[in-house]
Structure formats: C-alpha cells, structure tokens
C-alpha positions as CSV (number, residue, x, y, z in Angstrom):
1,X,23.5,12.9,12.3
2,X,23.9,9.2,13.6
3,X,22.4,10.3,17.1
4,X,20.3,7.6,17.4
5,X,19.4,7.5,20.8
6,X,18.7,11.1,21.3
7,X,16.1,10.9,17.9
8,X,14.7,7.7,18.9
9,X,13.8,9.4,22.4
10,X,12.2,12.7,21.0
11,X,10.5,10.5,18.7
12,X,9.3,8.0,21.2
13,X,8.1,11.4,23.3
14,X,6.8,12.8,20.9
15,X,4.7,10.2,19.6
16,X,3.1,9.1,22.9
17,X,2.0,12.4,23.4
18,X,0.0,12.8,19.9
19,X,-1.7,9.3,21.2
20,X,-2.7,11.0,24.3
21,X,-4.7,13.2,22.0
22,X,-6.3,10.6,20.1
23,X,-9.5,10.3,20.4
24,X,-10.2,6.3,21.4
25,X,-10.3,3.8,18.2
26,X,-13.7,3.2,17.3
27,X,-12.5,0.4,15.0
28,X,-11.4,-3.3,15.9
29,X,-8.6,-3.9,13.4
30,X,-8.2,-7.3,14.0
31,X,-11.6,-7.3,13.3
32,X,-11.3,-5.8,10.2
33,X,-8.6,-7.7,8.5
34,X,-10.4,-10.6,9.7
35,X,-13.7,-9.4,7.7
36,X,-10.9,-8.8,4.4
37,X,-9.5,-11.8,4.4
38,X,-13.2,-13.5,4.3
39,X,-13.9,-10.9,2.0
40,X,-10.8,-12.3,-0.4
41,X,-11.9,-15.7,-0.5
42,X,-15.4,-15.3,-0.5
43,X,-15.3,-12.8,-3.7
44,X,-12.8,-15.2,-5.5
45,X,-14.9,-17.9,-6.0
46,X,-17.7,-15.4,-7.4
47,X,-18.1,-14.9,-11.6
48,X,-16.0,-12.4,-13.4
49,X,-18.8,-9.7,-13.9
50,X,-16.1,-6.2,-13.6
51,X,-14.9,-3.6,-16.3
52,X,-12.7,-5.1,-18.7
53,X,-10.6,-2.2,-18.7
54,X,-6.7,-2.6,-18.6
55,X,-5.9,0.8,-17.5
56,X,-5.4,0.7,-14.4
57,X,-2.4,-0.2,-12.1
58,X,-2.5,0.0,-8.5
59,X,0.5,0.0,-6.1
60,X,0.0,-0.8,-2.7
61,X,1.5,-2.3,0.3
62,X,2.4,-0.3,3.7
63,X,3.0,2.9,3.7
64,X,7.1,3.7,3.3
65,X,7.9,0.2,1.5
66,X,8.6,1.9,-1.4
67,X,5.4,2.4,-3.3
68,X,6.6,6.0,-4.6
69,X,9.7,4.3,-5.7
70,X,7.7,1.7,-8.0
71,X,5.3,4.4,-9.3
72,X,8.1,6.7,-10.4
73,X,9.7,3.6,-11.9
74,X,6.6,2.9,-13.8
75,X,5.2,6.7,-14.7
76,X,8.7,7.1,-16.3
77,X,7.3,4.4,-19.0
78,X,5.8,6.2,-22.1
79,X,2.4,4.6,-21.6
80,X,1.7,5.3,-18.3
81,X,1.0,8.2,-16.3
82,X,0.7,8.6,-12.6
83,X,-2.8,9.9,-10.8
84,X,-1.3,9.9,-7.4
85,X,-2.9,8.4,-4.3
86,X,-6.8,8.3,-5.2
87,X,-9.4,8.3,-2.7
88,X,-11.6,7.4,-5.4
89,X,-12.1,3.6,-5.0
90,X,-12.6,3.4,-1.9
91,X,-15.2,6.4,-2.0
92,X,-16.9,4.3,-4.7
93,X,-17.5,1.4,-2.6
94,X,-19.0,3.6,0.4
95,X,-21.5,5.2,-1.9
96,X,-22.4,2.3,-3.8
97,X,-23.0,0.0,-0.5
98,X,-24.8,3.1,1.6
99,X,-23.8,1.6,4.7
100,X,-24.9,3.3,7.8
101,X,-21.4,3.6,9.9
102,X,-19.4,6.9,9.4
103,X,-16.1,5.2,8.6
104,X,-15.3,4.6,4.5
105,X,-14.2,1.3,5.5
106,X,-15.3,-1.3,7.8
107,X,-16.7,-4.3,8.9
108,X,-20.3,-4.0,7.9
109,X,-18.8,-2.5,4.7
110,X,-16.2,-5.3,3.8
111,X,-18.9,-7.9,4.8
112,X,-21.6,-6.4,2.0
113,X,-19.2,-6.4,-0.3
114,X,-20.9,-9.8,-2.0
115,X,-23.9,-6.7,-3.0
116,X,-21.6,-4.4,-5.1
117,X,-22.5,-4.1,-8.9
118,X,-18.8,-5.0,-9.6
119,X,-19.2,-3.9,-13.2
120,X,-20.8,-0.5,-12.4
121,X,-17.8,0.4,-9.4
122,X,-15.3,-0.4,-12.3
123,X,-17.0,1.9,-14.8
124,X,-17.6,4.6,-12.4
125,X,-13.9,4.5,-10.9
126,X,-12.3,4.6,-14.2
127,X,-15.2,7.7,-15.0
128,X,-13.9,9.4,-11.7
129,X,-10.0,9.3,-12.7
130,X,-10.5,10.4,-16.0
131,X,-9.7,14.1,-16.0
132,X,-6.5,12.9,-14.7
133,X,-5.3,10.3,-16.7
134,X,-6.7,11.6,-20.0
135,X,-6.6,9.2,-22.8
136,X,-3.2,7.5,-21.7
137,X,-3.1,4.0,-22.0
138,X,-2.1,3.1,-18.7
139,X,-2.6,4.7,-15.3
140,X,-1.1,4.3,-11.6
141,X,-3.5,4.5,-8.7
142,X,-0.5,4.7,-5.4
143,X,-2.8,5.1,-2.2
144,X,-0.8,2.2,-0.2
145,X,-4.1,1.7,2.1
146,X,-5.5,0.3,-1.1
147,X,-3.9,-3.0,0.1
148,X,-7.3,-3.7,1.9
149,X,-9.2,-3.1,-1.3
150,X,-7.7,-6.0,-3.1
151,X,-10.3,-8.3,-3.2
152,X,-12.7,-5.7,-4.6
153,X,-10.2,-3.7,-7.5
154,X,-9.3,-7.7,-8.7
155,X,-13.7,-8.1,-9.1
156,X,-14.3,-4.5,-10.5
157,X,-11.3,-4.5,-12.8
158,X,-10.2,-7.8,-13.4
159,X,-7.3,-6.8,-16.2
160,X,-6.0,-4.1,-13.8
161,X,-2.5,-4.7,-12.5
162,X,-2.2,-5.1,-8.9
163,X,1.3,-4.4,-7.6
164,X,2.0,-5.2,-3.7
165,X,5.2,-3.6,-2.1
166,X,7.0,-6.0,0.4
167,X,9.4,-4.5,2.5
168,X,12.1,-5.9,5.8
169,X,9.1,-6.6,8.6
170,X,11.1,-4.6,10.9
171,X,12.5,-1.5,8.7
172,X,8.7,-1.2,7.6
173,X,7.5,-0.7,11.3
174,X,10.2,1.6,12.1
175,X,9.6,3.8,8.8
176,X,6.0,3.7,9.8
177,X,6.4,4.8,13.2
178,X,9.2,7.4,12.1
179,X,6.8,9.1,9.8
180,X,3.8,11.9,10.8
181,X,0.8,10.5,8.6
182,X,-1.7,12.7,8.3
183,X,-3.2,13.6,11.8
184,X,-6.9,13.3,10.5
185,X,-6.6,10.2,8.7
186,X,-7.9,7.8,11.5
187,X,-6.3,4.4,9.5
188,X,-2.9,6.0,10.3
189,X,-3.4,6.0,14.3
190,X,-1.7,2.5,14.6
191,X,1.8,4.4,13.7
192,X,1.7,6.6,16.8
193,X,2.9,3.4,18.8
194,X,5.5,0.6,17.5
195,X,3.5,-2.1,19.5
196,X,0.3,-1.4,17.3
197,X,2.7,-0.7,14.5
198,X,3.6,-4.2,14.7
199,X,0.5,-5.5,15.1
200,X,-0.6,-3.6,12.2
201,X,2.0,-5.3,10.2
202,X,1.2,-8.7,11.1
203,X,-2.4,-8.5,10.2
204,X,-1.3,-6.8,6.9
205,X,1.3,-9.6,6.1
206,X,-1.6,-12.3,6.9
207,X,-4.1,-10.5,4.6
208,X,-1.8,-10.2,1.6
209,X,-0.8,-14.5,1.6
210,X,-4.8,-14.7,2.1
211,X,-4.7,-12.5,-1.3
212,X,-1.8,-14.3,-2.8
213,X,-4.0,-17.5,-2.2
214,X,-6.8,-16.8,-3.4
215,X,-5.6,-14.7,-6.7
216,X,-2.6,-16.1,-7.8
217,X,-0.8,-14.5,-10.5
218,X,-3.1,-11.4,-10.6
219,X,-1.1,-10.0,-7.6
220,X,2.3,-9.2,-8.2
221,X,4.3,-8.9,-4.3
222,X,8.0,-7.4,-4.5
223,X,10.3,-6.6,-2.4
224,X,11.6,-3.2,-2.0
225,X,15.0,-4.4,-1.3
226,X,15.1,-7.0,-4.9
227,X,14.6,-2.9,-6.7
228,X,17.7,-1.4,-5.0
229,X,19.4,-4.3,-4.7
230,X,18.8,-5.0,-8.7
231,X,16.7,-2.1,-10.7
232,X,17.2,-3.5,-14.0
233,X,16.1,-7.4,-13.7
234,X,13.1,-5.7,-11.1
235,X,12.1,-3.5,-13.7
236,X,11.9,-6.0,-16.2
237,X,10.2,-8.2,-14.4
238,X,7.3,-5.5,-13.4
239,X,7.0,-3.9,-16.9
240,X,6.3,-7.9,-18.4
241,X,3.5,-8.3,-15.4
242,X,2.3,-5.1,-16.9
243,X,2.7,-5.8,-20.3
244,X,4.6,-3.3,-21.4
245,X,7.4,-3.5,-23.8
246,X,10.5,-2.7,-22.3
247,X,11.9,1.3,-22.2
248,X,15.3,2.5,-20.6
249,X,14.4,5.6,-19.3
250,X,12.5,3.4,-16.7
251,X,16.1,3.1,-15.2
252,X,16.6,7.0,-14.8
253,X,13.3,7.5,-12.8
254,X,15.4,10.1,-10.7
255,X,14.8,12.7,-13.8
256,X,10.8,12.2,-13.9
257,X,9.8,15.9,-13.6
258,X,6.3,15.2,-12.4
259,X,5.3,16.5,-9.6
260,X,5.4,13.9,-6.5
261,X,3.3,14.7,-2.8
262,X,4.2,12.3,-1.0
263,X,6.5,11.5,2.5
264,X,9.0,9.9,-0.8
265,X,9.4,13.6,-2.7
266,X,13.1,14.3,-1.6
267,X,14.3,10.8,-2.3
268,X,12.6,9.9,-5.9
269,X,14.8,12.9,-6.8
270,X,18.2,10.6,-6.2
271,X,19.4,7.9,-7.8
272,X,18.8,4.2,-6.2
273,X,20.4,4.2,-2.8
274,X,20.4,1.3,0.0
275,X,21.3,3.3,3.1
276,X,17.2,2.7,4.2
277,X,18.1,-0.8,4.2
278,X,18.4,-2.5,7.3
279,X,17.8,0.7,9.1
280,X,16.2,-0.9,11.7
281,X,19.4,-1.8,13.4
282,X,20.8,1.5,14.4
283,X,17.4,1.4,16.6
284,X,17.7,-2.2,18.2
285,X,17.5,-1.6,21.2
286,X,14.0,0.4,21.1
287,X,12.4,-2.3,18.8
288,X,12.0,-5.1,21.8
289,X,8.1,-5.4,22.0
290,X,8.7,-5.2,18.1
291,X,10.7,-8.1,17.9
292,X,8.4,-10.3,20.2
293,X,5.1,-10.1,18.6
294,X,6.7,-10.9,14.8
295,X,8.3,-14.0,16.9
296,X,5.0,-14.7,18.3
297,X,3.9,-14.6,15.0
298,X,5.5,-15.8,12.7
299,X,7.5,-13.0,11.4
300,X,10.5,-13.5,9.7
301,X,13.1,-10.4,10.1
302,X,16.7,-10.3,9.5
C-alpha cells in the first residue's frame, strides 16, 4: 500500500516480541563462520577423494536473494529437475561425524570435518535424493543455508555445480528481516532483529570471498540484480557453468508448473520484475544501526 512507516512499525513490534520468546542462542556465530572459513581453506588444500558424480547443482546464498528465482530458471532446462531445499547434506555430515552437540551444525562439527569419508558422504547424499530426482541427468539441491556447507559439497562432490546468489547488502537484510522463517529453525533467529541481521550478513559476505579464494571457478557468485536486470546473457552465462546446452524455455520460467514451497511461490509465477530492487530505500530511515555496521565493515551498499 506504500505505508511504510506504519508496516515498518508493526513489523519492528512484532518482531521484538517473537525475540522475547526466544529461547537464548546457544550458538556463537561469529564463532561459527570463523570455524567455516578455516574449514574452506583447510579442506582445499586436501586430495580430491569425493563422488565423481555431476548431478548435482546447489543454489545457495541468503535466504530471499533470489535462490527460487535461479532454480526455477534452471528446472525449466530439459535436463534438470528440482528436489527442493534438502536437509539431506547436512544430515549426512551430522551422522557420519557422530558429534556429541545437539545442533546439525557447529563448531565441533565444522572443525572434524578433516575426518569425513568424503567419497562415502557423496555416495550416500546422491543415494538419499534419489527417489526424487529419478534418473534425470541433472538435479537442484535450493536450501540457501547450504552456503555454510560449501567447503564440504566442493570435497564430496567435486563435479557438482555450486551456484552462490549475491544480492544489494542492504535489500538482503531487509527481505530477511521482513520475512517469518520457520519459528523452529534456530539458524533463522538472527532475522528477528536487523542489527543481528546485519551482522549475519557480514559474516556470510566474509565466508563466501574465503570460498571464492580458496575454490576459484568451482563457485559460481551472481547477482540477483545482473538476472532482472538481464535474464538472457545471466541465463547463458549460468547454463555454460553448468554445461548445459542452451534452451529458450529457460527464459519463460514463469510457466514451470512444478510445484514451488517456498517464501518465492507467488512471485516465480510472474514474469521478471525489478520493483524488489532497491527496496531498501522506502525503509531508510529504520535501517541506521544497518548502515553502520556494513560501514564498519566494509560493506558496500548503494
């Protein structure tokens, strides 16, 4: 309706009374991405021992960058099919390591990682997906928390495709903050406040260049605003990382039937639009404590 200040306040009401209810974090994330971006280096410099299997293509990146957009882009290619956001690979890792903490991921996890048979999590991840993806050649894996799970998908499955959606530092915290994750998924809790939201984002932003570094060309960043901005060269460019020959109908992703479950399922329905672009400024003057830890770090927002 355009009445931003009213929405901003129910939201910012809203929100703060959810965190009240919040049991306190148990995790450190700073901590955490600390132990991942170790975790990156560390496993790169380790032999190739995973699956050489080229099925699999994960998108991931922050949640509301535009990882259903991508997906839809890419399940609407005659080769590939779309499993949804999979809990499988992380569950893999858990089980294999046995680690004594109740979380799926943490620090003791990430810092055992070294242990893994990479081979065997490959095997028994693609073995996991299969009554979904069937005998189709490729497969998308969307669960945007993946992002932490870089290092270990590149070591377990060393031909899958890696995709990693960038998005405006500031729209991204904002779309974050905006949206009601599911309220028993603890690695949400950061989006109940735009200060951790923030945070959040910076620590993601410094694990992804660790990636970058220590990958290379095996991690394939873009920018949610390049796809609306220009679909066709984007496209392109994404189905030649994937190696896929080039199809049209990868334009018209708005009439992709299949069934989508995500916070994205009204929108995939339209064609490309770039009103979410820049949304951030309609709520300025809200996004102050935003704008001073990207300064403080680094960030670069427009």
């Amino acid at each position: 309706l355009g009445n931003y200040e009213q929405a901003m306040q129910q939201l910012l009401a809203g929100k703060a009374l959810k965190l009240e209810q919040l049991q306190p974090q148990q995790q450190d994330n700073k901590a955490l991405f600390s132990a991942l971006g170790q975790a990156s280096t560390r496993l790169a410099r380790l032999p190739v021992t995973g699956c050489d299997s080229p099925e699999p293509i994960f998108i991931v990146g922050m949640p509301r960058t535009g990882t259903t957009l991508v997906e839809r882009i890419l399940s609407s290619h005659s080769q590939v099919v779309s499993a949804g956001e999979l809990a499988n690979f992380s569950t893999l890792v858990k089980q294999q390591l046995g680690t004594a903490s109740r979380w799926v991921l943490d620090v003791e996890t990430i810092e055992q990682a070294d242990k893994l048979d990479f081979e065997k999590l490959g095997r028994d991840y693609l073995e996991s997906t299969r009554h979904l993806t069937g005998n189709s050649a490729h497969f998308i894996d969307k669960m945007p928390l993946n992002f932490m799970y870089i290092p270990l998908i590149a070591k377990a499955l060393p031909r899958a495709k890696i995709i990693c959606l960038r998005r405006n530092p500031m729209d991204t915290v904002l779309s974050n903050f905006r949206q009601l994750f599911a309220t028993s998924f603890t690695y949400y809790n950061y989006a109940y406040s735009l200060k951790d939201s923030a945070e959040f984002y910076v620590a993601f932003d410094a694990l992804i260049a660790q990636c970058e570094q220590d990958l290379g060309t095996r991690l394939y960043s873009i920018a949610y605003e390049s796809v609306v901005a220009d679909a066709e060269a984007q496209t392109r460019q994404l189905l030649q990382y994937c190696e896929l020959p080039w199809e049209p109908q990868c334009l018209a992703f708005q009439e992709n039937t299949a069934p989508v479950a995500t916070a994205s399922a009204v929108q995939v329905r339209e064609k490309l639009y770039q009103r979410a672009v820049h949304r951030w400024k309609h709520y300025e003057p809200w996004l102050g404590a935003v704008k001073d830890i990207f300064n403080a770090n680094h960030i670069v927002f427009e």
